[in-house]
C-alpha positions in Angstrom: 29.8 -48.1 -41.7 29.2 -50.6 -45.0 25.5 -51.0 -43.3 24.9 -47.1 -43.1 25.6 -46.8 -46.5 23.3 -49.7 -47.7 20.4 -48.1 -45.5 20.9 -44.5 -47.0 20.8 -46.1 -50.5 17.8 -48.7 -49.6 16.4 -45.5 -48.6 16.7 -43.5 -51.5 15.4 -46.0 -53.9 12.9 -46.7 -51.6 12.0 -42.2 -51.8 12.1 -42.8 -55.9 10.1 -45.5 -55.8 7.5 -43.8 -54.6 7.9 -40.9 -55.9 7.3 -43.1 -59.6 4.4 -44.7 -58.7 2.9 -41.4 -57.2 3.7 -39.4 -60.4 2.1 -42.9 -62.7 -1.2 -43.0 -60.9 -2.6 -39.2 -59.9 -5.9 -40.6 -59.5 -8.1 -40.9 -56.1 -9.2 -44.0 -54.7 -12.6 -44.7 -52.4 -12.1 -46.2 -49.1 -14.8 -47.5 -47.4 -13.6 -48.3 -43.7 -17.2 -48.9 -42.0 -17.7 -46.0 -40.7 -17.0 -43.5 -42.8 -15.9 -43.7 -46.5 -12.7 -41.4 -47.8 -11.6 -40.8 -51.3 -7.4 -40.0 -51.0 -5.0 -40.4 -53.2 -3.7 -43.7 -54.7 -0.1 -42.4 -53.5 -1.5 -41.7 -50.0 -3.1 -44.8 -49.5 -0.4 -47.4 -50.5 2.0 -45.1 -48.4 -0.2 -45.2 -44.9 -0.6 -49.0 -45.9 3.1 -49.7 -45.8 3.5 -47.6 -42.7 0.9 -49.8 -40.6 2.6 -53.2 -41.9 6.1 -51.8 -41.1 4.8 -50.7 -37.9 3.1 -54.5 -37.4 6.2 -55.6 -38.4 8.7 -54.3 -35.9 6.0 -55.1 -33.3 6.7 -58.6 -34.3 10.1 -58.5 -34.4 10.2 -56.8 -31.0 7.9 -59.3 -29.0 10.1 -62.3 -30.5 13.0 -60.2 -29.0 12.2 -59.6 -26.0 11.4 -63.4 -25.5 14.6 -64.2 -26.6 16.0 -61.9 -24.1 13.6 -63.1 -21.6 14.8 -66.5 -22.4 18.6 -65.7 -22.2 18.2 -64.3 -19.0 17.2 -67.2 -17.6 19.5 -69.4 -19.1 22.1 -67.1 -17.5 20.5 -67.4 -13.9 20.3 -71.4 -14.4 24.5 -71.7 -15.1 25.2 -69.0 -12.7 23.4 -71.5 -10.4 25.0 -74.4 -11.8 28.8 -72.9 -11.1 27.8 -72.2 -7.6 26.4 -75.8 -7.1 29.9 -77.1 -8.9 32.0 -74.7 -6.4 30.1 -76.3 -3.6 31.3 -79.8 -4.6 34.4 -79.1 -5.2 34.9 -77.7 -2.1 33.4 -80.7 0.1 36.2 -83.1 1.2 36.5 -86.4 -0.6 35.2 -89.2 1.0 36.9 -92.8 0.9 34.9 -96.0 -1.0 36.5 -98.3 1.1 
């Protein structure tokens, strides 16, 4: 609950933000991306560039988690081995040393 409520305000601030720094610079910007050049709005442009490093962002995140899954499900497989190997030598009969 306490978490929904900091995302909806993280949100909003994040909403005014941009809202500020869309009304403070109206102006148009030239992008030159090779192969074609654009002219867009200073608003527009930081916005699309936040949205592709957000987007490279959770890609990261996502590829570190599913190795850590991958990871964890091995680890799993290698103590459910292990308690099967134990249960097999605890079940042999005990030998004398002498």
């Amino acid at each position: 609950m306490f978490r929904g409520i900091i995302f909806v305000v993280l949100a909003i601030v994040v909403v005014l933000a941009s809202a500020m720094f869309a009304n403070k610079n109206p102006g148009k910007i030239a992008l030159d991306l090779i192969v074609h050049k654009y002219e867009v709005v200073t608003a527009l442009a930081f916005t699309v560039t936040l949205i592709i490093g957000w987007l490279l962002g959770i890609a990261t995140a996502s590829l570190y988690l599913l190795k850590a899954a991958n990871e964890k499900r091995k680890l799993k497989k290698n103590i459910k081995m292990a308690e099967v190997e134990l249960k097999n030598l605890r079940s042999l009969p005990m030998q004398d040393a002498g």
